[in-house]
Backbone as CSV, one residue per row, in Angstrom:
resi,resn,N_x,N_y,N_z,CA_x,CA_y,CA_z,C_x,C_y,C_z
1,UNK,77.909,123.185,104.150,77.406,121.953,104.758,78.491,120.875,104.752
2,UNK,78.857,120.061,105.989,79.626,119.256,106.392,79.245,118.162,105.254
3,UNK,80.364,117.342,104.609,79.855,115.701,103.873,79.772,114.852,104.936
4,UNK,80.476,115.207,105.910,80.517,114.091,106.792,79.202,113.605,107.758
5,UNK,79.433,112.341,108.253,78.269,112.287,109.148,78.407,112.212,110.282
6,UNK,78.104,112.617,111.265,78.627,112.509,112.560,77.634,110.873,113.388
7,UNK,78.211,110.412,113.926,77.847,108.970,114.285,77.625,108.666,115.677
8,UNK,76.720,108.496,115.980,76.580,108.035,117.537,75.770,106.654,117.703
9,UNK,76.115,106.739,118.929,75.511,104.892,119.290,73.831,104.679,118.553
10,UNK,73.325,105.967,118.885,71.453,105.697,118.144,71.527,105.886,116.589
11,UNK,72.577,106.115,115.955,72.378,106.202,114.800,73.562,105.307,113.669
12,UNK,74.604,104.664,114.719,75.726,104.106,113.881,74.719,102.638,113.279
13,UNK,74.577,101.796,113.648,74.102,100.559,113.458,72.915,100.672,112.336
14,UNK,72.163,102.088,112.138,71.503,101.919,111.061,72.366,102.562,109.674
15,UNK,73.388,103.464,110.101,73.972,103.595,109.109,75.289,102.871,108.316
16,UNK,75.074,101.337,109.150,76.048,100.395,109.015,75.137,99.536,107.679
17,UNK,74.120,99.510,108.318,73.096,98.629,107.851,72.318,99.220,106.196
18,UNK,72.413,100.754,106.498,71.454,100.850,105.400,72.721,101.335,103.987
19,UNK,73.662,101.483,104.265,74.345,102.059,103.638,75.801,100.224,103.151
20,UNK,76.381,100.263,102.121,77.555,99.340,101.652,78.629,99.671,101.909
21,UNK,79.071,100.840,101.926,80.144,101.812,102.231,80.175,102.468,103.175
22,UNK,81.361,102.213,104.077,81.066,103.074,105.539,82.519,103.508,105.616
23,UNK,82.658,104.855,105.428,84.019,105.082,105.802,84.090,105.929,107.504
24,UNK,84.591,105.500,108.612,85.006,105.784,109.930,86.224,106.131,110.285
25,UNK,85.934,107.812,110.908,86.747,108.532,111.409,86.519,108.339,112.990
26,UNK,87.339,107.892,113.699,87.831,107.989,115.096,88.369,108.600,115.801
27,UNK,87.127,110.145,116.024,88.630,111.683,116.491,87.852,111.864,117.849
28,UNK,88.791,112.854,118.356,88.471,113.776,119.359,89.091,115.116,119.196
29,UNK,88.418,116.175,120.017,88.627,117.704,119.345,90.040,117.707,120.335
30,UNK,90.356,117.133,121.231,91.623,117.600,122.019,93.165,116.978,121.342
31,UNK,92.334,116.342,119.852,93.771,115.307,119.516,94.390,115.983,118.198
32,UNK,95.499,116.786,118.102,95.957,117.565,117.359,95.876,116.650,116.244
33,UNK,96.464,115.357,115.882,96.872,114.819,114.689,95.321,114.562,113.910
34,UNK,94.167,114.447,114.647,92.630,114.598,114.191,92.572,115.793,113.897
35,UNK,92.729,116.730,114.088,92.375,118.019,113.757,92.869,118.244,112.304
36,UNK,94.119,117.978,112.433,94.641,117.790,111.148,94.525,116.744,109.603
37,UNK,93.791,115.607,110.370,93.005,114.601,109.301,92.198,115.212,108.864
38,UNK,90.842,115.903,109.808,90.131,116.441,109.392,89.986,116.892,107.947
39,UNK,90.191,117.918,107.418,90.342,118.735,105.943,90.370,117.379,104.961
40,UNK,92.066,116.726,105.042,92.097,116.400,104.446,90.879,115.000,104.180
41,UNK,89.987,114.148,105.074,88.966,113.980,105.324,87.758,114.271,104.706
42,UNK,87.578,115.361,105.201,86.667,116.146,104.424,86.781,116.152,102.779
43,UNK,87.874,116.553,101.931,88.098,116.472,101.022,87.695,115.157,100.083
44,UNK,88.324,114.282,100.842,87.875,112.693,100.313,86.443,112.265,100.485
45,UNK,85.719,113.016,101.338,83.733,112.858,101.631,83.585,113.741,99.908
46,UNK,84.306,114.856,100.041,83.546,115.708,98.685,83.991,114.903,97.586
47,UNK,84.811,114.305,97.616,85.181,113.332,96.288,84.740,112.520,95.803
48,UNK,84.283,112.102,96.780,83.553,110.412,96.924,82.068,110.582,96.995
49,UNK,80.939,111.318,96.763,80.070,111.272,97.163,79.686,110.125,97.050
50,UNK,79.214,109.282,96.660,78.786,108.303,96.935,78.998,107.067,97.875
51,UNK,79.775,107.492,98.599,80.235,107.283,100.129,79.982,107.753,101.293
52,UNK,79.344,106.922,102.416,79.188,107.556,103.446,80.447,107.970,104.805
53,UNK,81.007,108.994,104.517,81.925,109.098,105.432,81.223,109.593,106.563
54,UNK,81.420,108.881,108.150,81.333,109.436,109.060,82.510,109.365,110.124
55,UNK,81.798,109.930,111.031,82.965,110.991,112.114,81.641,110.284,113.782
56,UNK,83.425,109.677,114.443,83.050,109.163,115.775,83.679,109.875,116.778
57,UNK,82.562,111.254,117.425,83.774,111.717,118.322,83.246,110.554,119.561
58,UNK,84.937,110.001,119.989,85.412,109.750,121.067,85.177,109.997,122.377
59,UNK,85.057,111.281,122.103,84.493,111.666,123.997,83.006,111.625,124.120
60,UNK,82.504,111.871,123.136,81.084,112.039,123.317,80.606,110.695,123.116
61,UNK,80.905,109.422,122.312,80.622,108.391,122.541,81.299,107.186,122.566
62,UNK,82.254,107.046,124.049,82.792,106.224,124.183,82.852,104.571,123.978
63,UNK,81.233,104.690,124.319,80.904,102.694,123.843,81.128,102.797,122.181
64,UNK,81.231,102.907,122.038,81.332,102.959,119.861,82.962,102.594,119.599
65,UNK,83.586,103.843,120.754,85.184,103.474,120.528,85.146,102.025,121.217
66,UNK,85.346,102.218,122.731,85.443,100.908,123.348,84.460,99.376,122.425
67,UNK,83.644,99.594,121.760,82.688,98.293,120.975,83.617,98.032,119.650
68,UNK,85.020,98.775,118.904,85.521,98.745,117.932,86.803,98.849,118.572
69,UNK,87.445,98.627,120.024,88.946,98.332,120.257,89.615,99.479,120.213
70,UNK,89.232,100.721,119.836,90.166,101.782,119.583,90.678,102.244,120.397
71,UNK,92.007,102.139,120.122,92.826,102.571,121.437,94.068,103.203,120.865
72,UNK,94.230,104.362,119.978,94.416,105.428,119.738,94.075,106.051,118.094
73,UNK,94.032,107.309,118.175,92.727,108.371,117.437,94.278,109.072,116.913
74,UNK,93.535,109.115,115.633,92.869,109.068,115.020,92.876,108.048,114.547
75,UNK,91.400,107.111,114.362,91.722,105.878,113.966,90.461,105.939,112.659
76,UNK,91.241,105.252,111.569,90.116,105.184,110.230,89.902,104.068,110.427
77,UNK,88.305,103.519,110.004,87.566,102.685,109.729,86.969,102.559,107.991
78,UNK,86.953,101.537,108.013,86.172,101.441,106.220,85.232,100.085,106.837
79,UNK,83.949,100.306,106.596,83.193,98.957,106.581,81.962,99.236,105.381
80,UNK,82.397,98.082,105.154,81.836,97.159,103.631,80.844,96.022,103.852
81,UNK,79.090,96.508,103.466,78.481,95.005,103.617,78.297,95.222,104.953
82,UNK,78.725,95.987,106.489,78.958,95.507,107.491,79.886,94.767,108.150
83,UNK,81.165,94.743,106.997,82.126,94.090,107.444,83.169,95.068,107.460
84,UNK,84.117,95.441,108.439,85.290,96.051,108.710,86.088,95.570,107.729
85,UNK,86.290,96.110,106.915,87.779,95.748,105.825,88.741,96.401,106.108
86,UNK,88.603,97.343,106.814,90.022,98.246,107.258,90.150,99.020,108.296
87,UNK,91.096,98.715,109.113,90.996,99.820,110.181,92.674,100.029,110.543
88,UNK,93.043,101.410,110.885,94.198,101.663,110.993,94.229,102.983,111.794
89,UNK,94.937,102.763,112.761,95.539,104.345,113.453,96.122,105.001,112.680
90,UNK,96.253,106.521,112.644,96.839,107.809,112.411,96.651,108.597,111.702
91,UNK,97.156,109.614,111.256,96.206,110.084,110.495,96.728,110.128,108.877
92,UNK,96.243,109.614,108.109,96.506,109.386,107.038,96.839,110.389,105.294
93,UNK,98.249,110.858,105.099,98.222,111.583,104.375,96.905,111.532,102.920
94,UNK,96.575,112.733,101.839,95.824,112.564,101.009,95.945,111.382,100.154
95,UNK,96.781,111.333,99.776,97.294,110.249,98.617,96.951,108.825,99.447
96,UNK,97.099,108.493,100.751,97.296,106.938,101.341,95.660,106.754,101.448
97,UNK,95.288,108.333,102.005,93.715,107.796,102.113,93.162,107.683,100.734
98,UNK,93.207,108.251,99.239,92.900,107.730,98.390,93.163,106.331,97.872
99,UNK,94.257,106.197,98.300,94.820,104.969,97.678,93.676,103.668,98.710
100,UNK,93.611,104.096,100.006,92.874,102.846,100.593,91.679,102.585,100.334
101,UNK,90.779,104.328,99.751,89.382,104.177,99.559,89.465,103.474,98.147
102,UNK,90.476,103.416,97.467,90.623,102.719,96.044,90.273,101.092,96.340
103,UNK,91.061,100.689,96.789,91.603,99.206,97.691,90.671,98.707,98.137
104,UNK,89.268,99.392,98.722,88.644,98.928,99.548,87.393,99.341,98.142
105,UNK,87.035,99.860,97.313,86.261,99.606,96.461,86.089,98.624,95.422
106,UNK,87.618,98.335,95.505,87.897,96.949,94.207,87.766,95.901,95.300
107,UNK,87.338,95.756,96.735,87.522,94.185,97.157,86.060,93.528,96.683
108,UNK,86.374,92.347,96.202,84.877,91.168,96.090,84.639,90.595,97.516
109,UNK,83.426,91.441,97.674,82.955,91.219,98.816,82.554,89.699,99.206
110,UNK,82.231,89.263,97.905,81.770,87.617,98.232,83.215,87.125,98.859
111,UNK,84.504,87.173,98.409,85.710,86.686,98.521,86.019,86.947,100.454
112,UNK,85.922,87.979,100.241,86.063,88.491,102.003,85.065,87.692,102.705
113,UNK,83.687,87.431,102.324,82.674,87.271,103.486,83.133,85.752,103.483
114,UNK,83.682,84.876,102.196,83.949,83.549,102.408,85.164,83.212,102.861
115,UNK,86.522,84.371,103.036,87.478,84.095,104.006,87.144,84.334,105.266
116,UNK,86.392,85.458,105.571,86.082,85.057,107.354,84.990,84.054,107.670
117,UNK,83.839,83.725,106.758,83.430,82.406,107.220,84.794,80.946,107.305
118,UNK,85.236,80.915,106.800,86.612,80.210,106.675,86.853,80.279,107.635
119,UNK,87.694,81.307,108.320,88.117,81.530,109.374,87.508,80.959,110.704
120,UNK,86.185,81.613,110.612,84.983,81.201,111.774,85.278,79.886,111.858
121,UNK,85.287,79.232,110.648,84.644,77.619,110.770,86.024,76.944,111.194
122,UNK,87.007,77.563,111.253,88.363,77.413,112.023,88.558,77.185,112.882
123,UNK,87.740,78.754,113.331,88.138,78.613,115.031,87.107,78.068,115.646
124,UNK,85.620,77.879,115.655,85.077,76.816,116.124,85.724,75.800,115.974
125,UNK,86.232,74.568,115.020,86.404,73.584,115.080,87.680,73.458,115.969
126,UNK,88.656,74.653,115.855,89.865,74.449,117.113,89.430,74.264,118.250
127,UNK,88.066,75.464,119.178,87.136,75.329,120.385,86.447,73.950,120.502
128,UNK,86.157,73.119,119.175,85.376,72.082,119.235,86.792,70.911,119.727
129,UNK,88.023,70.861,119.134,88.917,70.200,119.365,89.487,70.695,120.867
130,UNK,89.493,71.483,120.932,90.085,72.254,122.670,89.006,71.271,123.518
131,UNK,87.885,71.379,123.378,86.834,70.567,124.281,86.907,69.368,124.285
132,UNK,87.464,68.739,123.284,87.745,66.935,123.255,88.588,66.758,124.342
133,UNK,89.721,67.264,123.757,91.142,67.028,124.923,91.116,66.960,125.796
134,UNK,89.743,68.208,126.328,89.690,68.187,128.072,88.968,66.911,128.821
135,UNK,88.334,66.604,127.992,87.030,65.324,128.289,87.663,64.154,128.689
């Protein structure tokens, strides 16, 4: 039995939601360097159980890639809380993908959710200042 989960548009958003840990694979079967993540992939689902690793094939559901920017595969995803903490093209030797699922278990999620509110409240107030100027 596969660890992985395979992810499509009717089922990604609840497994964003019901789950803290989302680790995202971004393959397609025609892309050699995915084929080859794969295993090692797999390996890190059996390690980690307590992680939900899933698997986005690409061809079969394009709005998922196109709704997350991906624009080349193999691309890893990690989302935390619902928040993307990591995303990176290629395919990632054993050791780098341990090391990131490490990285991404020690972040304080409060710390992250209050730098991108930060952020937000940034760039509104730049859009709020862009709109003065024009007036």
């Amino acid at each position: 039995m596969s660890s992985t989960v395979e992810l499509t548009k009717e089922n990604f958003d609840q497994t964003v939601t019901d789950n803290e840990f989302v680790l995202i694979d971004f393959w397609a079967e025609w892309c050699g360097p995915c084929r080859q993540f794969a295993p090692v992939y797999e390996k890190a689902a059996e390690q980690n159980p307590d992680l939900v690793f899933g698997k986005v094939d690409t061809e079969a559901q394009p709005e998922l890639a196109a709704a997350f920017g991906i624009q080349s595969i193999p691309t890893l995803m990690i989302v935390r809380d619902q928040v993307a903490v990591f995303a990176q093209p290629g395919a990632l030797p054993e050791a780098a993908l341990t090391d990131v699922i490490g990285q991404a278990r020690k972040l304080d999620m409060d710390e992250v959710r209050k730098q991108i509110a930060a952020q937000q409240a940034q760039q509104g107030q730049q859009a709020q200042q862009g709109g003065a100027a024009e007036a």
